[in-house]
C-alpha positions as CSV (number, residue, x, y, z in Angstrom):
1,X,5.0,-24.1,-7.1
2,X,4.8,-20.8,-5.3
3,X,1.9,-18.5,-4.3
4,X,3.3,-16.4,-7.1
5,X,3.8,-18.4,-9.7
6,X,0.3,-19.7,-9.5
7,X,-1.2,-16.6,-9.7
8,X,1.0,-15.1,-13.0
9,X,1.0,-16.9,-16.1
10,X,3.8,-18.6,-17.7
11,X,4.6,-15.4,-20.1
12,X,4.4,-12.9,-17.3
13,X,6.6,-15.1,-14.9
14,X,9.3,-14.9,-17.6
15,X,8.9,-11.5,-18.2
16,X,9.5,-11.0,-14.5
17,X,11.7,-14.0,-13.0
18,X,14.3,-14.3,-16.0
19,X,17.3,-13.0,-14.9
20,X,17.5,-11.8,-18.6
21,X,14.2,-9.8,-17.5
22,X,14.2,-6.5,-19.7
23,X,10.7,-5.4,-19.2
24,X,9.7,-2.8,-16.3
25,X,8.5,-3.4,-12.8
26,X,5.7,-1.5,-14.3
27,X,4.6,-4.5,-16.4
28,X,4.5,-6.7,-13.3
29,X,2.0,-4.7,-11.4
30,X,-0.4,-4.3,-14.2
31,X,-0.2,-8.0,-14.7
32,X,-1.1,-8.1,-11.0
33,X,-3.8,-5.9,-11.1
34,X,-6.0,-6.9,-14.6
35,X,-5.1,-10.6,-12.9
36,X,-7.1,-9.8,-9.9
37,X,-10.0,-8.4,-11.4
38,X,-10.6,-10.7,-13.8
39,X,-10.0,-13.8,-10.9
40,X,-12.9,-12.4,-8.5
41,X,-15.7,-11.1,-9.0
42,X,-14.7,-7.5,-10.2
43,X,-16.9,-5.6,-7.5
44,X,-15.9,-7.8,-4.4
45,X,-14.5,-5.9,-1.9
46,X,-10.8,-6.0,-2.5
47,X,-9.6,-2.7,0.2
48,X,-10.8,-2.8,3.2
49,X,-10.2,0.6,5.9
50,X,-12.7,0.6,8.8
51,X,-11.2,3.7,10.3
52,X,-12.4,5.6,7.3
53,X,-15.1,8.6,8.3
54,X,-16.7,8.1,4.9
55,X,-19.0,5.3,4.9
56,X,-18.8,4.9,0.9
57,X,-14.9,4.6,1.0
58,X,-15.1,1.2,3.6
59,X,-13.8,-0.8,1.0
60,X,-12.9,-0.3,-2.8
61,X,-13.3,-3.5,-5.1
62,X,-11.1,-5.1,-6.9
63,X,-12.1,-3.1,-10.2
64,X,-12.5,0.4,-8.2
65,X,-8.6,0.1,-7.0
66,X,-7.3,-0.9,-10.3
67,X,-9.3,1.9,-11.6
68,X,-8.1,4.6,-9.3
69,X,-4.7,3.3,-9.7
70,X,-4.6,3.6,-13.2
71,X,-6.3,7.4,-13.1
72,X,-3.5,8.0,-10.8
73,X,-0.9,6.7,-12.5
74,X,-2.3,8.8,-15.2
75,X,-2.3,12.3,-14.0
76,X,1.1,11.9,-12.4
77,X,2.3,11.2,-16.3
78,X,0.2,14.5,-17.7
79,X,1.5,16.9,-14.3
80,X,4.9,15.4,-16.0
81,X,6.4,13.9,-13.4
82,X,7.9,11.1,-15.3
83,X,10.0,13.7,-17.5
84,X,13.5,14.0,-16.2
85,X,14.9,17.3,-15.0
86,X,18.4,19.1,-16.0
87,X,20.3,16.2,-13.1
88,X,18.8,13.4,-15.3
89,X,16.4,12.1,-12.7
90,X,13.0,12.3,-12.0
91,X,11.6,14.4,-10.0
92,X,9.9,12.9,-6.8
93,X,6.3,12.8,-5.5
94,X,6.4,14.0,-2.0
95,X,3.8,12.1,0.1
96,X,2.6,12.6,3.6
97,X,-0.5,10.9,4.5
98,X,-1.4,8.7,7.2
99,X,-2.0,4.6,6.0
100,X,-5.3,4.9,4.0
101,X,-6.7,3.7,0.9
102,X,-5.6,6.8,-1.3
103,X,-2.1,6.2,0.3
104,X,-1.6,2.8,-1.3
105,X,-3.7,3.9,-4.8
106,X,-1.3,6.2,-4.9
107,X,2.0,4.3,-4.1
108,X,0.7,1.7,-6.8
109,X,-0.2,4.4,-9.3
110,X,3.7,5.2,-8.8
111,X,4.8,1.8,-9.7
112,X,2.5,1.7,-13.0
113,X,3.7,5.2,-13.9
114,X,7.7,4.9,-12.6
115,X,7.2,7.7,-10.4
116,X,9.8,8.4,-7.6
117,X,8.5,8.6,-4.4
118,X,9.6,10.4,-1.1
119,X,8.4,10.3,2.1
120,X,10.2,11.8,5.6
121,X,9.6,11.7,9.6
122,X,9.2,14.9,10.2
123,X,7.6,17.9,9.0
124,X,10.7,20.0,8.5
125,X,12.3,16.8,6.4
126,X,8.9,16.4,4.4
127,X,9.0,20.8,3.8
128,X,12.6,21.1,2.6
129,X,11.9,18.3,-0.4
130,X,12.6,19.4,-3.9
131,X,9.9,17.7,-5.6
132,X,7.3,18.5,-8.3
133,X,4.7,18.4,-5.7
134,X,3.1,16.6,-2.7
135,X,0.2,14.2,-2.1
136,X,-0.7,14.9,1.9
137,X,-3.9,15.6,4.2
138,X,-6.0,18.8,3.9
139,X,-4.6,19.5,6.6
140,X,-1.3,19.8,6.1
141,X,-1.9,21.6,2.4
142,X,-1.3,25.1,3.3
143,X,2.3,23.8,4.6
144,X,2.9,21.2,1.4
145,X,1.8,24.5,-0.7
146,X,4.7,26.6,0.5
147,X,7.4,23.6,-1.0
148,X,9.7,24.0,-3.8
149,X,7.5,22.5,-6.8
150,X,6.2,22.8,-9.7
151,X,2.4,21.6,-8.2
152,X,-0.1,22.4,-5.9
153,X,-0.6,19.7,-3.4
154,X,-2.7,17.0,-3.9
155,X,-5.0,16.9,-1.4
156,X,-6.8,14.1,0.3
157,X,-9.8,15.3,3.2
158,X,-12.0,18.1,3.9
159,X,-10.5,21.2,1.7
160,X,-12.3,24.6,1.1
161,X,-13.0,24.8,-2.7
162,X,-11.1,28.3,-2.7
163,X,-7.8,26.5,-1.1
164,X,-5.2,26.2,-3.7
165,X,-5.3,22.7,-4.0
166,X,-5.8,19.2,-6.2
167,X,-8.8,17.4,-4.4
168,X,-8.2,13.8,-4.9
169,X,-12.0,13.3,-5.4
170,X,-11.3,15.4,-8.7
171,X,-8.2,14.2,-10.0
172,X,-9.1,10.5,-9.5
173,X,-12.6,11.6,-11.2
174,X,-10.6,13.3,-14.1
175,X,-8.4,11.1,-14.9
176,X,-10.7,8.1,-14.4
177,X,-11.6,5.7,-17.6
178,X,-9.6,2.4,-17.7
179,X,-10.7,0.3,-20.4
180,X,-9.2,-3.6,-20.4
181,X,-8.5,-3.2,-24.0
182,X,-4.7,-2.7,-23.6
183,X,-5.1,0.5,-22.1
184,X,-2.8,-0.9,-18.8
185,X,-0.6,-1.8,-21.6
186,X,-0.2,1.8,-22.6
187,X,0.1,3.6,-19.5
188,X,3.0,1.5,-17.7
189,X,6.4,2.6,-18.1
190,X,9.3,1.8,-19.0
191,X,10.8,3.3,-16.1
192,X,11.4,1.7,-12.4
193,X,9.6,3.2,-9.5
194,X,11.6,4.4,-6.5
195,X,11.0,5.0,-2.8
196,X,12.5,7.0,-0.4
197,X,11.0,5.7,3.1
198,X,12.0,8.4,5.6
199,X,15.7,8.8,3.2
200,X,17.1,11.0,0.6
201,X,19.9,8.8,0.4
202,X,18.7,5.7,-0.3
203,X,16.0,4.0,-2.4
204,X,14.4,1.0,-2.3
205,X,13.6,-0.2,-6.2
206,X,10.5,-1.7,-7.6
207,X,11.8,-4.9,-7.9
208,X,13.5,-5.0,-4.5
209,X,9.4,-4.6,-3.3
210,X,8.3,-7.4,-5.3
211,X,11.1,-9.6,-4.1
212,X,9.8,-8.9,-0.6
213,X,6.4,-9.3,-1.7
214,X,6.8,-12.7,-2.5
215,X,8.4,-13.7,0.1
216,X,5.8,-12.7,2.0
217,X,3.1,-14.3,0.3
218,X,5.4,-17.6,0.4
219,X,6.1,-17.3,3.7
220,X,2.5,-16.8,4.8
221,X,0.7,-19.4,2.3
222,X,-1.5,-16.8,1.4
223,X,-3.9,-17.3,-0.9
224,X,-7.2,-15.7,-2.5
225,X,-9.8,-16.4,0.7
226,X,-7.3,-14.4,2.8
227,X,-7.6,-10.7,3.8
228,X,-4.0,-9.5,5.2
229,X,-3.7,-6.8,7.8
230,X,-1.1,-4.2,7.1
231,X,-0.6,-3.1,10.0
232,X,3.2,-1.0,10.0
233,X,3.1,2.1,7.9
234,X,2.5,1.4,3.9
235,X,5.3,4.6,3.7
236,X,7.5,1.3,4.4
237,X,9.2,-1.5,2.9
238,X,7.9,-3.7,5.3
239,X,4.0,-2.0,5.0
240,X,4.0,-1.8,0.8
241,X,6.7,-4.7,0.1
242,X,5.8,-7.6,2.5
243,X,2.7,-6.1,2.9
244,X,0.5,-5.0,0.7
245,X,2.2,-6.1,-2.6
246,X,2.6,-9.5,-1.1
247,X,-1.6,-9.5,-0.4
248,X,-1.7,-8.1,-4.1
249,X,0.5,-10.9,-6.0
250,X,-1.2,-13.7,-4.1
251,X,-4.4,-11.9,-4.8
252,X,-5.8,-11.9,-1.1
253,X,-7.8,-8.7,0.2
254,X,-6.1,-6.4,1.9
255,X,-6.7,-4.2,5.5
256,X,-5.9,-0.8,6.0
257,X,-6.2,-0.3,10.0
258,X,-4.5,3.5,10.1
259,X,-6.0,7.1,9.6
260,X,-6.1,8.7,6.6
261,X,-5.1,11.9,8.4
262,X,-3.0,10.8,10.7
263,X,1.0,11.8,11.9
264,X,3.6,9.3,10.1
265,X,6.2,10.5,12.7
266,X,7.7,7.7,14.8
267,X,5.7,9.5,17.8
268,X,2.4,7.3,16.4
269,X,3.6,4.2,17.0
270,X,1.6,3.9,20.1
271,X,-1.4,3.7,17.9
272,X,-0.9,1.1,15.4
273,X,-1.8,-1.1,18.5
274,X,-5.4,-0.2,18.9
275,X,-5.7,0.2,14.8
276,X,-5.0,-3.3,14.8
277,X,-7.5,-3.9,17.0
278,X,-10.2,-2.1,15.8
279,X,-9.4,-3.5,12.3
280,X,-9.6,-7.1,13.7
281,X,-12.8,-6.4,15.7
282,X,-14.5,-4.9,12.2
283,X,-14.5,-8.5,11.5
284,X,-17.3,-9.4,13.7
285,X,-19.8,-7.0,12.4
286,X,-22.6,-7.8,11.0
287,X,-22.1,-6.1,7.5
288,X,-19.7,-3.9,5.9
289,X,-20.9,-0.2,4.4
290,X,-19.2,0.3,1.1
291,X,-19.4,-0.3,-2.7
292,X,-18.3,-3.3,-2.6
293,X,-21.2,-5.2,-1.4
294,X,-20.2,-8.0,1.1
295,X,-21.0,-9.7,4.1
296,X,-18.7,-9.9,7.2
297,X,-16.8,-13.1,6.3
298,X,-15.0,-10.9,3.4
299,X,-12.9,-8.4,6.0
300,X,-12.3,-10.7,9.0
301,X,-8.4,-10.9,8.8
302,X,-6.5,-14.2,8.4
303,X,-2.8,-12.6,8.5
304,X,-0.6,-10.2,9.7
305,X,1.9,-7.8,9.0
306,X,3.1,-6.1,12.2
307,X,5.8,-5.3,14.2
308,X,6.7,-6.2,18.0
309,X,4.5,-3.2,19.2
310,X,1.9,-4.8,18.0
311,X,2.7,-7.8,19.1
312,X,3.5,-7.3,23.0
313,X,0.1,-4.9,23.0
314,X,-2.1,-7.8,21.9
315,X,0.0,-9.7,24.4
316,X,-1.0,-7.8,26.8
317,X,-4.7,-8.9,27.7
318,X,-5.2,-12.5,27.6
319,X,-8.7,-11.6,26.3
320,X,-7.5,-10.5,23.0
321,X,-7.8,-13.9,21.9
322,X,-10.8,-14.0,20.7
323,X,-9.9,-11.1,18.1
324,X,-7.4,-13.3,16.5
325,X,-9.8,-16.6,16.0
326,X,-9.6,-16.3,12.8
327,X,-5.7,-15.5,12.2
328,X,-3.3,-18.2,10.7
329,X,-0.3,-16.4,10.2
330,X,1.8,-13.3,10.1
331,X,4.8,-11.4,9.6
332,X,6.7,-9.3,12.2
333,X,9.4,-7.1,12.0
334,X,11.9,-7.7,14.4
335,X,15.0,-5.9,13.9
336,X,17.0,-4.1,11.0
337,X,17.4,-6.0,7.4
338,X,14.9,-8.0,5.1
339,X,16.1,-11.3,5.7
340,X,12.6,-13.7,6.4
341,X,12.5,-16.5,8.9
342,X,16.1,-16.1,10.2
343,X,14.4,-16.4,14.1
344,X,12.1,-18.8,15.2
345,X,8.5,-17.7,14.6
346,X,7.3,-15.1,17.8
347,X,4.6,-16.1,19.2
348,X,1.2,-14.0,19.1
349,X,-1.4,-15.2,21.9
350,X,-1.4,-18.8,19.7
351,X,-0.7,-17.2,16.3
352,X,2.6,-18.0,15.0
353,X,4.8,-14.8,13.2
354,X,7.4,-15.3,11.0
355,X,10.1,-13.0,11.7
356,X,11.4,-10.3,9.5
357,X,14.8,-8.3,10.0
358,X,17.7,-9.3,12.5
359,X,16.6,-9.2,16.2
360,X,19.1,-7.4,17.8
């Protein structure tokens, strides 16, 4: 029996693993999520992102992020951008935000609603999208405000009140008000997600994710006591497939190392590294600010998600041993593709990676 299948009931799995299946991605996720909350306590800490500059956002519960999900998931449905245009096709969300929690509420909100999504490399890319608006960092607003769209950005920071943009504070507070009384029920749809990673041209489907989610949470053996480390960009397949949905269908906690506001250019790779390991080091403090309420033991990080920068960084100093006492397992990306465990497992100071992608 796989991780999966002993976290979804009999129905659901059929809904989902039939090859018959008729019912949206959509369906899947809020499975996932109601599935969660109701397995754990509902205000455990679920989200975990100690880079974050706002002591009260160290960690959402499980409750909180299927909340916010759902008020997301909302107001992209009333800004309309599940209506299709005159090209018969939806219109996509532009997003360009650095790995944070609002990043993957947002990216799940998409699933539940069937929102296409669009990311790019660069700034120029990200500027010429034809979107009905952006989600990005204050920072970037007055840019993401000049796009083609029907929207003003969404934005996620520090922003003047006078600024013409959404603050995510109060559109997640607007559209907030999830009730388990088959309100998920009503607000998934019928159509299937989309993300464009860094492509215009091609898209990587909903179910394509989940596929690789469980994979992942096969291939890792993860389970509910384990708190996976996404450490590759969640504007990824590897980061929100393997990933995060693979944490989130085996219903493990999940780590967020990156900055909310940071660049998601390839020119950033240098700092995944030392996210990583300030992530794994959080794991030894004494106590953890946020509204979840835990104790250390709940963020110390028992898996991986990387790639081989990571990997040869943490190789680098012998001594960074003792930040992965407490890792089992892990994923790295080695090489173009989405086939799992076609290499023998790297090798992480001791820790054992499966591999992802064809080495080349």
């Amino acid at each position: 029996m796989t991780i999966t299948r002993r976290l979804l009931s009999t129905a659901s799995r059929k809904l989902y693993f039939s090859s018959t299946r008729k019912d949206p991605t959509a369906t899947l996720i809020a499975h996932i999520l109601r599935e969660n909350v109701h397995s754990n306590e509902p205000n455990a800490p679920f989200l975990f992102s100690p880079d974050s500059s706002d002591a009260r956002k160290a960690a959402l519960s499980f409750s909180d992020f299927r909340d916010q999900s759902y008020a997301f998931a909302k107001a992209l449905k009333d800004l309309d951008y599940t209506n299709k245009d005159t090209n018969e096709e939806n219109r996509p969300l532009a997003i360009r935000l650095g790995d944070s929690p609002e990043l993957l509420v947002a990216l799940t909100g998409a699933l539940l609603a069937g929102v296409k999504v669009q990311s790019s490399k660069t700034s120029p890319e990200f500027l010429e999208a034809k979107s009905f608006g952006s989600l990005v960092h204050s920072g970037f607003a007055d840019k993401a405000g000049k796009m083609i769209g029907n929207h003003e950005p969404i934005a996620v920071g520090p922003a003047g009140l006078k600024e013409k943009v959404v603050h995510w504070d109060v559109l997640i507070n607007a559209y907030n008000g999830y009730k388990d009384d088959g309100d998920d029920a009503s607000m998934t749809s019928e159509n299937e997600a989309l993300f464009y990673f860094n492509s215009t041209e091609k898209g990587d489907g909903a179910e394509t994710l989940f596929r690789y989610g469980e994979q992942a949470a096969n291939a890792m053996e993860l389970g509910r006591e384990d708190v996976v480390m996404v450490g590759v960009p969640l504007l990824h397949a590897m980061g929100f497939g393997f990933g995060a949905l693979g944490a989130m269908m085996a219903g493990a906690k999940i780590m967020v190392p990156g900055k909310c506001d940071g660049i998601v250019d390839d020119s950033v790779k240098i700092d995944r590294a030392d996210n990583a390991k300030r992530a794994l080091s959080s794991g030894s403090s004494s106590s953890i600010s946020g509204n979840g309420g835990g104790n250390s033991n709940d963020e110390m990080v028992t898996a991986m998600v990387s790639d081989m920068h990571i990997v040869r960084a943490l190789r680098e100093e012998d001594g960074n041993r003792a930040l992965l006492k407490n890792v089992r397992t892990g994923l790295v990306k080695v090489g173009g593709g989405a086939n799992v465990g076609e290499h023998a497992p790297v090798d992480m100071l001791g820790v054992p990676m499966v591999t992802v992608g064809r080495m080349k």
